[in-house]
VEXMARDO-738525 format. One record per residue (C-alpha): residue in three letters; residue number from 1; x, y, z. Coordinates in steps of 0.05 Angstrom, whole numbers, plus 5000, padded with zeros to 4 digits. Example, Ala and Ser with C-alpha at 12.3 -4.5 7.8 and 13.67 -1.06 7.14 Angstrom:
# residues 2
<pt res="ala" n="1" c1="5246" c2="4910" c3="5156"/>
<pt res="ser" n="2" c1="5273" c2="4979" c3="5143"/>
# end
This chain:
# residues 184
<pt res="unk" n="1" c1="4949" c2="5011" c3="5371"/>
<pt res="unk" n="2" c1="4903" c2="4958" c3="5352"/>
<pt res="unk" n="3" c1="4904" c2="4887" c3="5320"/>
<pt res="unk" n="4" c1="4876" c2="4886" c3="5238"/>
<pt res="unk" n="5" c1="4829" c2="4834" c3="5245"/>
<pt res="unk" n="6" c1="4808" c2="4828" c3="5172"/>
<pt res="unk" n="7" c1="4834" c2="4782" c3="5110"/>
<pt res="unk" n="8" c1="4803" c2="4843" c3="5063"/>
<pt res="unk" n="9" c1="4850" c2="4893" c3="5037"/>
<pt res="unk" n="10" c1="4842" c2="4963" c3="5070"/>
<pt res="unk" n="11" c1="4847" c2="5034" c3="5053"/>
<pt res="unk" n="12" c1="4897" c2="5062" c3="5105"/>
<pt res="unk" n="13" c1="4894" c2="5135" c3="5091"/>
<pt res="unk" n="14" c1="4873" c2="5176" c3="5025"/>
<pt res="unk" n="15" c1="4872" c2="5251" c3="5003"/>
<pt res="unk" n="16" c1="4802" c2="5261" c3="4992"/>
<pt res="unk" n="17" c1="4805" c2="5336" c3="4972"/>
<pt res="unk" n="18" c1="4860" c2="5341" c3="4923"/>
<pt res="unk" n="19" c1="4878" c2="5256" c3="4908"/>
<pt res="unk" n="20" c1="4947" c2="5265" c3="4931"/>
<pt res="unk" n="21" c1="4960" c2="5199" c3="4954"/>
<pt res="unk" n="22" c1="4926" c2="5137" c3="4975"/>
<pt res="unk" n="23" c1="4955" c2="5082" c3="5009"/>
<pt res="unk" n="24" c1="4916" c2="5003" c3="5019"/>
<pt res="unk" n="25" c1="4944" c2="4950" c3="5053"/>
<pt res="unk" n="26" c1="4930" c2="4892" c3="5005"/>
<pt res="unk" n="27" c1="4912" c2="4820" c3="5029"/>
<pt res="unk" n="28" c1="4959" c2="4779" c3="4978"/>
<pt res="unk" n="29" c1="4926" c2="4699" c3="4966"/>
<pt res="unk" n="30" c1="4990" c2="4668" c3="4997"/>
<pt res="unk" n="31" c1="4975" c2="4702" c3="5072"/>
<pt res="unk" n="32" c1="5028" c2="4761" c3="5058"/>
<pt res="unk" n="33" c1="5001" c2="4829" c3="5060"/>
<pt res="unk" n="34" c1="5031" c2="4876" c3="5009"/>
<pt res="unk" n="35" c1="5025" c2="4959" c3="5008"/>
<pt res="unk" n="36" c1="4994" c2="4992" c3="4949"/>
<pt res="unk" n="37" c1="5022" c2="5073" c3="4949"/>
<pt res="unk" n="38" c1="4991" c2="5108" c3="4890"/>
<pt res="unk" n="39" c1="5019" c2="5181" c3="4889"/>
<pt res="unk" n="40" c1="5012" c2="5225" c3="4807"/>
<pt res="unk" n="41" c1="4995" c2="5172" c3="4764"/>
<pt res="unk" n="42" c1="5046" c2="5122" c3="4793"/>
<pt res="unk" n="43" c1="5032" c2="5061" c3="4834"/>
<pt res="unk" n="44" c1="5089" c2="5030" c3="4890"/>
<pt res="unk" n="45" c1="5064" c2="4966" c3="4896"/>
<pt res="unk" n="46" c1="5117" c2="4940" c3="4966"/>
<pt res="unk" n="47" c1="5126" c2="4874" c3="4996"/>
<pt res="unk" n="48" c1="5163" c2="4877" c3="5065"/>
<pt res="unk" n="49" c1="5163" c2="4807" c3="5071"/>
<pt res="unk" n="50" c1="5197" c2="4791" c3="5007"/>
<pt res="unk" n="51" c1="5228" c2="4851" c3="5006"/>
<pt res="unk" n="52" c1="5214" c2="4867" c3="4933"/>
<pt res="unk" n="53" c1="5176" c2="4926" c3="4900"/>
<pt res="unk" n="54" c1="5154" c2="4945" c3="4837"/>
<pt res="unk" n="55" c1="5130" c2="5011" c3="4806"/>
<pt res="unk" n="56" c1="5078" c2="5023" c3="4758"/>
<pt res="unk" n="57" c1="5054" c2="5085" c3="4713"/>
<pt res="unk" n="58" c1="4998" c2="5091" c3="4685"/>
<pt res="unk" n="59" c1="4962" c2="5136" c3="4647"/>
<pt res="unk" n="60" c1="4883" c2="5129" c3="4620"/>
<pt res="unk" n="61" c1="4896" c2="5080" c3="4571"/>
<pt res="unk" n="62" c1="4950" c2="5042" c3="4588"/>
<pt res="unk" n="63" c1="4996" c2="5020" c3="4648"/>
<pt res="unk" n="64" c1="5070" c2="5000" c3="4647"/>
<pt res="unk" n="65" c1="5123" c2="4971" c3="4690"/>
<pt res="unk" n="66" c1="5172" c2="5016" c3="4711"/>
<pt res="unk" n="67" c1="5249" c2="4983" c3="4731"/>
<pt res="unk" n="68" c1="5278" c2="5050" c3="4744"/>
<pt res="unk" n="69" c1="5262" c2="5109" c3="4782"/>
<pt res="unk" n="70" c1="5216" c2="5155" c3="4747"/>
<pt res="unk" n="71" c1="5245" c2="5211" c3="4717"/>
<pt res="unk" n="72" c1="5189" c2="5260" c3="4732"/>
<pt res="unk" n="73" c1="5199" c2="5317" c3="4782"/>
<pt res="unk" n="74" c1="5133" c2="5301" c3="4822"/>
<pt res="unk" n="75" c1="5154" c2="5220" c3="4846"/>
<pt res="unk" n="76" c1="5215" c2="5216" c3="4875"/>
<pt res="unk" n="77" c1="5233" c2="5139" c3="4892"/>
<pt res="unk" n="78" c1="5306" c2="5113" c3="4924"/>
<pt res="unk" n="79" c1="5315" c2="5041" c3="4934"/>
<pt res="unk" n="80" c1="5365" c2="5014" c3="4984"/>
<pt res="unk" n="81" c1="5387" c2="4946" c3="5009"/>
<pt res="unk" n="82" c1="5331" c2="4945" c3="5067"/>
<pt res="unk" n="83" c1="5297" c2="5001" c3="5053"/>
<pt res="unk" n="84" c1="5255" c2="5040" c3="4997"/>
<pt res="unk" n="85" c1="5222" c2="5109" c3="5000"/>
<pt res="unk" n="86" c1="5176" c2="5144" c3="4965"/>
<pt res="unk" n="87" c1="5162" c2="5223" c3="4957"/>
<pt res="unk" n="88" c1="5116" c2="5267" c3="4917"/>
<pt res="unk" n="89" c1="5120" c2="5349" c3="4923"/>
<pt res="unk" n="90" c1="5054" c2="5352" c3="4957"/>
<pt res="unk" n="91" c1="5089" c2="5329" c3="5022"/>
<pt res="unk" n="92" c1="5074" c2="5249" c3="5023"/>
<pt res="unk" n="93" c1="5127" c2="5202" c3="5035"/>
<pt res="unk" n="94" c1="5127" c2="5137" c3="5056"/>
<pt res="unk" n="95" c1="5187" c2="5101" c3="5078"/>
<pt res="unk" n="96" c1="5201" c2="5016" c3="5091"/>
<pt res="unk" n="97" c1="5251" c2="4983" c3="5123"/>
<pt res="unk" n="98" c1="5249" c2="4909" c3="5108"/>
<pt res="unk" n="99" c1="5287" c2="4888" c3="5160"/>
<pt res="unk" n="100" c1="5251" c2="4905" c3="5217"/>
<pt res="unk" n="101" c1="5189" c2="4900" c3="5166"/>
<pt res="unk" n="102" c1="5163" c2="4973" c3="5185"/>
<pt res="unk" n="103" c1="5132" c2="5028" c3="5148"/>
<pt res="unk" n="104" c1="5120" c2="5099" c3="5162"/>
<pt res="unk" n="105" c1="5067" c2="5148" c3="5122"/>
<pt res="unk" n="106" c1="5083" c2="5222" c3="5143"/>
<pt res="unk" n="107" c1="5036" c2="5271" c3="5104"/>
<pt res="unk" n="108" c1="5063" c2="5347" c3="5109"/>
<pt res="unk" n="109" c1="5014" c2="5402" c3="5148"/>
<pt res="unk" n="110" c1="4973" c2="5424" c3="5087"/>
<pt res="unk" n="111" c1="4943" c2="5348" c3="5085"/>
<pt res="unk" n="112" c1="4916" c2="5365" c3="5153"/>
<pt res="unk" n="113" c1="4841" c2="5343" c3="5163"/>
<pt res="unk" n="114" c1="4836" c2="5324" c3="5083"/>
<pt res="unk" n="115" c1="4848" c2="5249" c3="5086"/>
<pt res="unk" n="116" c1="4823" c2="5189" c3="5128"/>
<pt res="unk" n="117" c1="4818" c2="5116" c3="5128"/>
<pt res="unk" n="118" c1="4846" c2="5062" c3="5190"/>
<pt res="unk" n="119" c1="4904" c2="5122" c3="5199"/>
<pt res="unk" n="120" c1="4855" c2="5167" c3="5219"/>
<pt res="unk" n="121" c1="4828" c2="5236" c3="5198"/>
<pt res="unk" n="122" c1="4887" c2="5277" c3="5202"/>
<pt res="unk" n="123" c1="4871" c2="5340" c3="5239"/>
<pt res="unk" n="124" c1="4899" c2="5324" c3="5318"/>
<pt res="unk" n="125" c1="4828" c2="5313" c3="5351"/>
<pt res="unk" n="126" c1="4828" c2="5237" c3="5378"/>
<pt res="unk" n="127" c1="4752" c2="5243" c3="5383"/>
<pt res="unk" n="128" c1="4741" c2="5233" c3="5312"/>
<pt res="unk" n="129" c1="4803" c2="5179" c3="5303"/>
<pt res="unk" n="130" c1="4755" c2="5130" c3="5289"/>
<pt res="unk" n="131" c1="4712" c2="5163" c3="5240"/>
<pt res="unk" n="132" c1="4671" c2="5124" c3="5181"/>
<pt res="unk" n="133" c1="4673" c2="5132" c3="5112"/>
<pt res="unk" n="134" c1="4594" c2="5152" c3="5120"/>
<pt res="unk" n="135" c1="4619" c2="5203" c3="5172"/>
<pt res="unk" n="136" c1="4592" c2="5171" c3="5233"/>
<pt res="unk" n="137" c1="4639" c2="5148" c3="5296"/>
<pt res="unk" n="138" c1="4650" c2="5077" c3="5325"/>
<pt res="unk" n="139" c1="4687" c2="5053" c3="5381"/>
<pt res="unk" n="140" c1="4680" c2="4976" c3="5356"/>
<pt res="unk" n="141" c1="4751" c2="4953" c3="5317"/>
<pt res="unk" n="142" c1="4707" c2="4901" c3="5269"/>
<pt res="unk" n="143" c1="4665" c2="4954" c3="5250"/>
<pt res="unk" n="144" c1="4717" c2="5005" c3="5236"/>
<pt res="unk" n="145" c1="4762" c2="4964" c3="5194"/>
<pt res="unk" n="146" c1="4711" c2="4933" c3="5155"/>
<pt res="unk" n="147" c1="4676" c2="4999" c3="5140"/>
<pt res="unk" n="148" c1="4745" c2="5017" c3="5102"/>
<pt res="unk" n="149" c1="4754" c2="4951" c3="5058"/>
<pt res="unk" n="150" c1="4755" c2="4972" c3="4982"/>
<pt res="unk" n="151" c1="4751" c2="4902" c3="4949"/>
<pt res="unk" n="152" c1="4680" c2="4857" c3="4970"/>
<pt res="unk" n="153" c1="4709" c2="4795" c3="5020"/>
<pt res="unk" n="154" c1="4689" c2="4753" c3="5072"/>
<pt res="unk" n="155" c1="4722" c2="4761" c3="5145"/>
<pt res="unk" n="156" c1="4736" c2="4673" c3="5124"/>
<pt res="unk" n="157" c1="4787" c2="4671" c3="5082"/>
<pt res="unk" n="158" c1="4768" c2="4624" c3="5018"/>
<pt res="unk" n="159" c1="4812" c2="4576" c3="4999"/>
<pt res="unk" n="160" c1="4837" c2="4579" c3="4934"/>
<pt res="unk" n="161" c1="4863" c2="4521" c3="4890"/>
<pt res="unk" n="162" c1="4931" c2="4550" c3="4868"/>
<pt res="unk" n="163" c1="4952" c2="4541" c3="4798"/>
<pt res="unk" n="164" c1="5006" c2="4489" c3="4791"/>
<pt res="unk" n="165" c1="5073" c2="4513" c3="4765"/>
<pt res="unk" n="166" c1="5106" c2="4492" c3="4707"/>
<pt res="unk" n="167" c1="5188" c2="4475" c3="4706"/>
<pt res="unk" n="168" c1="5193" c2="4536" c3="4665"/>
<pt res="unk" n="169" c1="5146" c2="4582" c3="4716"/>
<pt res="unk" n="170" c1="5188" c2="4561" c3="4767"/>
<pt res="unk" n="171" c1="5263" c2="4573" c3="4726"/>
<pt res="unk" n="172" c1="5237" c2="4644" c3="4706"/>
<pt res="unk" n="173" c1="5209" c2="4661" c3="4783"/>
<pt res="unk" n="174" c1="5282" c2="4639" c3="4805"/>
<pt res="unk" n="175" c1="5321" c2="4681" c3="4751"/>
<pt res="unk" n="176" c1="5273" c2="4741" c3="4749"/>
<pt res="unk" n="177" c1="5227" c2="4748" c3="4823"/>
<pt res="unk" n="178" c1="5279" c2="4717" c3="4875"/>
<pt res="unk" n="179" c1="5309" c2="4782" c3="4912"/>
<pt res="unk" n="180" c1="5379" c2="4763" c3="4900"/>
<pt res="unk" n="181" c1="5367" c2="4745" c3="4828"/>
<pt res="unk" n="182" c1="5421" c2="4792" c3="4790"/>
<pt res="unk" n="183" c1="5365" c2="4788" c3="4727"/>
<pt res="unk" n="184" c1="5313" c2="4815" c3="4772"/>
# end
């Protein structure tokens, strides 16, 4: 158990073999971290502390917002009041409950030793828990974390000049983005 030090978004884990998954932990501009699950062509894009989601598809040319489960076979996704989980047929599911705002990745045996990132490599040897995307080892937390950031950022966090809202931003957030909106 350690303390994420970094402002960057992360990779947490990815199937490096056969793509099966990947899973960042996204640094959002407003200080809230958001989880970005990408399992067949489908992105879960999940915000424990506003306890919204939304679900993408996309495909090579385009990419759409998805307001219902998908109807494929290899996603499975079930929404309830505090909790969503997710599930592909390659044994990945990932599960949050917004209340006690906790997630939990559990990859089936035949991802063993195939993925990596700040979860680890995998395979049930804690020597090599803290493995490098070059392959080499470190024992130093900074290191480690920033040697799986996917986006280029500073450990500062800039300051950014938020865009001021307009009276008809702000009507639309409440009717269509507040979690108890019945138009959401």
């Amino acid at each position: 158990i350690y303390d994420l030090a970094s402002k960057c978004s992360v990779l947490l884990a990815k199937d490096f073999v056969h793509n099966a998954f990947t899973v960042i932990l996204s640094e959002e501009t407003s200080n809230s971290r958001s989880l970005y699950v990408e399992m067949n062509q489908t992105v879960i894009s999940i915000h424990p502390r506003l306890k919204i989601s939304k679900m993408f598809s996309f495909t090579k040319e385009n990419c759409q917002v998805l307001d219902k489960p998908l109807q494929k076979n290899t996603t499975n996704s079930r929404r309830e009041t505090n909790k969503i989980e997710i599930s592909n047929q390659k044994g990945v599911s990932l599960s949050c409950d917004f209340q006690y705002d906790l997630c939990t990745l559990t990859l089936a045996g035949w991802h063993h030793g195939i993925s990596a990132g700040l979860f680890g490599t995998n395979d049930n040897e804690a020597g090599n828990e803290w493995m490098l995307p070059n392959g080499s080892f470190t024992d130093n937390v900074q290191e480690f974390t920033q040697s799986w950031q996917v986006n280029k950022c500073s450990l500062v966090p800039k300051k950014e000049k938020p865009c001021p809202a307009t009276g008809k931003q702000n009507i639309c957030k409440v009717f269509f983005e507040e979690p108890l909106s019945l138009l959401r």
